[in-house]
N, C-alpha and C positions, 0 to 999 in steps of 0.2 A: 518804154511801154509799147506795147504792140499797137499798131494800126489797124482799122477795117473799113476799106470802101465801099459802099455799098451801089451798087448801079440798079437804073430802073426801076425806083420808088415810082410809084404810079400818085396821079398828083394830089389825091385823096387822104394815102397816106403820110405826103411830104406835107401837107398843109394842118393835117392832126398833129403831127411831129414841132412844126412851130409854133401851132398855138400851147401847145403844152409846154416848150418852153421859156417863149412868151408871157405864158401865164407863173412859172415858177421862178422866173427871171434867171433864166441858166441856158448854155449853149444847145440847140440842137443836140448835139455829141453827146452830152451827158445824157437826157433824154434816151434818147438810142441804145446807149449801154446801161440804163436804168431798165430797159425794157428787155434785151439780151439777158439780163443775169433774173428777171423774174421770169423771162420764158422758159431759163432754163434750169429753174428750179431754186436758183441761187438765192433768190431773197423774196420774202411778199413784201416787200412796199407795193404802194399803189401808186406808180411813176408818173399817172396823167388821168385826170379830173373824169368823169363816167360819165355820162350822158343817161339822164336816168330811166330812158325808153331803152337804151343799152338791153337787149336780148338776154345778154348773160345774167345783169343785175336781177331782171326780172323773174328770170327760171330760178336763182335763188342759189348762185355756185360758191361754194363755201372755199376759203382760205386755205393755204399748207397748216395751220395752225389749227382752225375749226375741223378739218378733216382727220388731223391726228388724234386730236382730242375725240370724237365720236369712233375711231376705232379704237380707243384705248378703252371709253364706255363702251363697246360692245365686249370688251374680252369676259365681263364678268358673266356675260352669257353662256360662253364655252365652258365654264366652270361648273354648270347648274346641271344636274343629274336626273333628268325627268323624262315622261315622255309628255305624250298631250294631255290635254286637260279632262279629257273625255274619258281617259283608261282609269277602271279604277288600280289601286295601288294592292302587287300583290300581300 
């Protein structure tokens, strides 16, 4: 399996990275590559516990899954043959 070192974690980050998992009882490493593969689309787990002043939680950012699902509900939009509500109908 491949390796990846990462240099110059700034100490803020290195110290969320252990309590997370600290908190899931699993190595730093796993943590790390939990977080790699949902940054990079690969999986939505939620790798490490949210802070619920958390910025993101707050504005309300919805999941790969909640995000699919609301474009799948809008297609039935494109389908509907109208114009505004205002026009009468010839």
């Amino acid at each position: 399996m491949p390796r990846l070192v990462i240099d110059h974690l700034d100490q803020a980050l290195w110290d969320r990275l252990l309590a997370a998992a600290a908190t899931q009882g699993c190595p730093p490493a796993d943590i790390g590559a939990r977080a790699l593969r949902f940054a990079f689309g690969l999986s939505s787990e939620d790798f490490a516990p949210r802070d619920r002043q958390d910025i993101a939680t707050l504005r309300g950012v919805w999941s790969q899954s909640e995000n699919a699902a609301f474009d799948e509900a809008l297609q039935a939009f494109k389908s509907v043959d109208s114009g505004p509500s205002f026009e009468e109908a010839p």
